[in-house]
N, C-alpha and C positions, 0 to 999 in steps of 0.2 A: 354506389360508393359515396362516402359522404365525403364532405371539402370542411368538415369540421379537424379545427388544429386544436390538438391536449397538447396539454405544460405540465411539467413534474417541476414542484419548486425543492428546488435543494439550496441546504444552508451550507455555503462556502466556511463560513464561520465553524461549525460544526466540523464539517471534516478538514478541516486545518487543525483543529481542536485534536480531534480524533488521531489524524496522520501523526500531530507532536508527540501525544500519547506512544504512537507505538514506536518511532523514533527513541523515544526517552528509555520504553522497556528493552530496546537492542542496544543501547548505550550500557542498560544497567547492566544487561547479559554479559558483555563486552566484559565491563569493571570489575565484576566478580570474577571473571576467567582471568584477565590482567593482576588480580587482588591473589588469586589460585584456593579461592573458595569451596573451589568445586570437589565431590568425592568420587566422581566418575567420565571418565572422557565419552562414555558413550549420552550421562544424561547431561551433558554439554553441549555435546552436536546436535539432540533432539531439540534443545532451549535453542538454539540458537538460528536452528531451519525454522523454528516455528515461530520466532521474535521477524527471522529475514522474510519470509512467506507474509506474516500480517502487514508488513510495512510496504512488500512488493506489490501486493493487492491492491492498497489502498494510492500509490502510486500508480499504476494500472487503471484502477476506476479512476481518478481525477484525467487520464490521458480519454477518455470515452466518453469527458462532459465538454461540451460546444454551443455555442450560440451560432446559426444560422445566419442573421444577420449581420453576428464579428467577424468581421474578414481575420480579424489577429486572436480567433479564439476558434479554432479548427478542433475538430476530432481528430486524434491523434493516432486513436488505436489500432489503426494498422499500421502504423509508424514505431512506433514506442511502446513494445512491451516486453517486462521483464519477466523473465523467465523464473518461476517458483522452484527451489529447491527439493521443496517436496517431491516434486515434478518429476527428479530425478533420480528417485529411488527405484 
């Protein structure tokens, strides 16, 4: 067995980026259903499990990233995770 330690570098900056993104498209989902844009309640519910599902994901992976050494930067994920909408169809 080897005592070799690998590192995955991930850009926080990135998915902060990423996470805004998808916040911003369940905002807009949101504003057009508020605005009553929409021509059909059923492709409403699809837009809007599929805006909640990207956002809930990406919420989810940031709970599964930890540094070892941060006592105050824990793995979360078996703590905190939300449950996907799609999930419950």
């Amino acid at each position: 067995m080897s005592d070799q330690v690998h590192q995955i570098k991930f850009s926080m900056n990135g998915f902060r980026r990423s996470m805004h993104i998808d916040a911003v498209d369940l905002r807009h989902a949101i504003q057009e259903f508020i605005d009553d844009d929409y021509c059909s309640l059923e492709d409403l519910k699809k837009e809007f499990v599929e805006k909640f599902d990207t956002l809930a994901c990406a919420i989810n992976s940031l709970c599964c990233i930890y540094d070892e050494n941060d006592e105050n930067f824990n793995d979360l994920s078996d703590e905190l995770e939300i449950q996907l909408l799609g999930d419950c169809e």
